[in-house]
Phi, psi and omega in degrees: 000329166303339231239318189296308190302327170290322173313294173353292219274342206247330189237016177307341176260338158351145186242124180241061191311095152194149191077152177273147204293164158213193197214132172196117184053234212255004159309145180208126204190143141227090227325136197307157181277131178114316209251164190276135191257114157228143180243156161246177188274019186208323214213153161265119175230112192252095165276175182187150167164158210272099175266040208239323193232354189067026150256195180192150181210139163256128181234164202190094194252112207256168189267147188311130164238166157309128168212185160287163188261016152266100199311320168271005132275345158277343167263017158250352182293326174294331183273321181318275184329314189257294170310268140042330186237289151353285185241194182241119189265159167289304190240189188252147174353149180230078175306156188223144174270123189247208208237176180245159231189121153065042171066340192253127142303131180262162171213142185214166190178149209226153189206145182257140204236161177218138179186137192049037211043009155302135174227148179217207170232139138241191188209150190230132180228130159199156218230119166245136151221155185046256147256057184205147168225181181212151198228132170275081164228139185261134162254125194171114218291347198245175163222012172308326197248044175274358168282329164246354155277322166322279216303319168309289197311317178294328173291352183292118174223159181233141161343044218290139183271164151274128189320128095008147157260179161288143153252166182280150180269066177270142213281119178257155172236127204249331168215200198254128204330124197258066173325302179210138197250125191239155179287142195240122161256337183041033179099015169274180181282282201250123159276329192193152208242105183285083190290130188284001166305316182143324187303083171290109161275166186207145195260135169198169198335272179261020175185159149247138178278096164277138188206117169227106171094220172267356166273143175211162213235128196235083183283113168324138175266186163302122183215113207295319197307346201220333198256049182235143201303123174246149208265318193267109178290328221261344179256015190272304200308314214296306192287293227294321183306319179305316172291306178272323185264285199339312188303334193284323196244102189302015189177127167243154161264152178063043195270147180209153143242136175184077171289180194214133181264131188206183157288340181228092201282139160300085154253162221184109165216153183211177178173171176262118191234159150268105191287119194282319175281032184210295231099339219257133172264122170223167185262135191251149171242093162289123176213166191179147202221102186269069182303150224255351142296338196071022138307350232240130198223117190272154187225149184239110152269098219248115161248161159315310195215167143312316177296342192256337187278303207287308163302322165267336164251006205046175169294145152296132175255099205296328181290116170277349175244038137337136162294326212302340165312341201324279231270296160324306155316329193253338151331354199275344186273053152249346151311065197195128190218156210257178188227156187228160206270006157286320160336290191272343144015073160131207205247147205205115154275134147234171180192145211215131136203196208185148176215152160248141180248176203235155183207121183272124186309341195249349186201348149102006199272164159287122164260020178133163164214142140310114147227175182195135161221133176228155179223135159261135169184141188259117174243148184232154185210178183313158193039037190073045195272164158203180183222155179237159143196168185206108160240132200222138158230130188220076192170188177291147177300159233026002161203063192288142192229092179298130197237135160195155189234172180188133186228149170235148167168194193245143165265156166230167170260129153288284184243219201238014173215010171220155223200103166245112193286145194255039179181132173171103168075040171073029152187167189285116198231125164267124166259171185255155187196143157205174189252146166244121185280136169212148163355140173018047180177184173187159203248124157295107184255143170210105163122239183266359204265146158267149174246166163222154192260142162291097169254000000 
């Protein structure tokens, strides 16, 4: 296997003429004869194995992502990111430099890996040019199919890009400047929230405002214009900066982007700004944590200096699954404000469905869909009245099966965070409850569930 890795590591840009080329993202390349091709919306994949003797090679040819144009830090941010969440290696990589072709350096490095009680190699190759890098990885238990994984690695040729030049960055102002923000309740109880961490929050127009001491924290609400998926992290980051930050601020200094690709991607942009509704130079951090829930909430972080963001937040980190996200991330839960039993007034709905669908393993056939929808929902009335109800349909299609419950009864507040109802399935039940803020509204929750009110 040593003997592969070298091979590897030295002829991934090489031209191997034979058989016919095929293409896939900035790749040319010809597929081993025999073994099976599967493509996904990200990745190209050639398997092949023995079930006679259990042997097996993957080969995974990945789509060019945005990276820096330092070749051993996209391959180790690639080794963090991709192997690293895949199988489990022992040691850390024993890298080698192979050569550069068409602008892209290669770089490769190999590990003995265990993952479903399988032990192998696997091995990572990636090829940087300009700002793109593009990634290789084999999985395998053998060295029987290195002849034809050579013969792969050698048919590979890349595209050459063209550099981007840098350009100067100016802060647009795209829509009109959100100087100032005023507080909002919109007919709630509670505006704001005292944490006993130090951390005071407060509901306004298009964010909620965290603030301790001079720092302060800006959770963004959901905004279409910016939160809908882009395949490109670094132009997702650069139009979202434009919308939520650029307006607030006449001038920038410093400026970076400088997301980070993972299963769960890091965007990270910072500068030194001016602020218009103050004057004031302070240091900004735009950040989002793209959890793989779809949870991920862009956050602004507004300091004095770096050094005062950097004491509370640590440092930037090249590592995209670093605990150190943590603590930036988890500013998106200080969105939380407690309720009173004037709040809940009127009718507060969710509704949920899903379907699977099923394929039988052995002949490929349709075996059929899963499905499930429930609908939930609270109307509260005069004296602490309330009405519950839950309807669930559930089972294969064609033969779905409808369920539904229903409670009438008095609520209590214990406080302004717990709720006790004196009837839901034929007993008395307490939830835990607080409101989460989005535009001009807010959403309840109680227990695990979120409501929205029916107006």
């Amino acid at each position: 296997m040593k003997q592969t890795i070298l091979v590897l590591s030295f002829c991934f840009l090489e031209m191997f003429a034979f058989a016919q080329k095929e293409t896939y993202d900035y790749a040319t390349y010809t597929a081993p004869q025999g073994w099976k091709k599967a493509k996904t919306a990200n990745a190209m994949q050639f398997t092949k194995e023995d079930a006679t003797t259990g042997s097996y090679c993957a080969i995974t040819l990945f789509k060019a992502l945005p990276a820096t144009a330092d070749a051993k830090e996209n391959f180790n941010l690639a080794w963090t990111s991709v192997i690293k969440q895949m199988v489990t290696v022992s040691t850390e990589p024993e890298m080698e430099t192979g050569e550069t072709e068409n602008g892209w350096q290669t770089l490769s490095g190999y590990a003995p890996f265990e993952k479903d009680e399988n032990k192998g190699i696997v091995i990572l190759v990636t090829a940087t040019s300009a700002n793109k890098m593009m990634n290789m990885m084999v999985l395998t238990n053998t060295d029987v199919y290195e002849k034809d994984m050579t013969a792969f690695i050698e048919s590979i040729s890349l595209q050459k890009l063209a550099v981007e030049k840098t350009k100067n960055i100016v802060v647009k102002e795209i829509i009109e400047p959100q100087n100032k923000q005023s507080v909002k309740n919109n007919g709630f109880t509670f505006t704001t929230t005292n944490f006993d961490d130090g951390w005071n929050s407060t509901v306004m127009e298009d964010w909620v405002e965290v603030a301790k001491g001079n720092t302060k924290v800006l959770i963004h609400y959901p905004n279409k214009a910016v939160d809908g998926y882009s395949s490109d992290l670094m132009a997702g980051l650069k139009y979202a900066w434009d919308v939520l930050i650029a307006p607030k601020y006449s001038s920038a200094t410093n400026m970076e982007f400088k997301p980070l690709y993972s299963w769960q991607s890091i965007e990270f942009a910072e500068a030194s700004m001016v602020e218009k509704a103050t004057g004031k130079t302070v240091y900004v951090v735009f950040f989002k944590k793209h959890f793989n829930s779809g949870a991920g909430k862009y956050i602004e972080f507004i300091s004095p200096d770096k050094n005062a963001f950097e004491q509370e937040f640590g440092a930037y980190t090249k590592e995209a699954l670093a605990a150190g996200w943590n603590k930036m991330a988890n500013m998106a839960t200080y969105n939380k404000f407690a309720v009173s039993a004037a709040d809940l007034n009127g009718k507060w709905t969710s509704n949920f469905s899903g379907m699977t669908q099923y394929v039988n393993a052995y002949t490929g056939a349709d075996a059929g869909a899963n499905t499930h929808a429930s609908n939930e929902s609270f109307e509260f009335g005069a004296g602490n009245s309330y009405k519950w109800d839950l309807g669930v349909a559930s089972g294969f299609v064609g033969n779905i099966k409808f369920q539904s419950v229903k409670a009438v009864g008095k609520f209590t507040m214990l406080n302004n965070w717990q709720v006790k109802f004196s009837d839901i399935e034929g007993k008395p039940k307490t939830y835990n409850v607080q409101f989460v803020c989005i535009k001009g509204a807010r959403v309840l929750w109680i227990g695990e569930t979120g409501f929205g009110k029916k107006e």
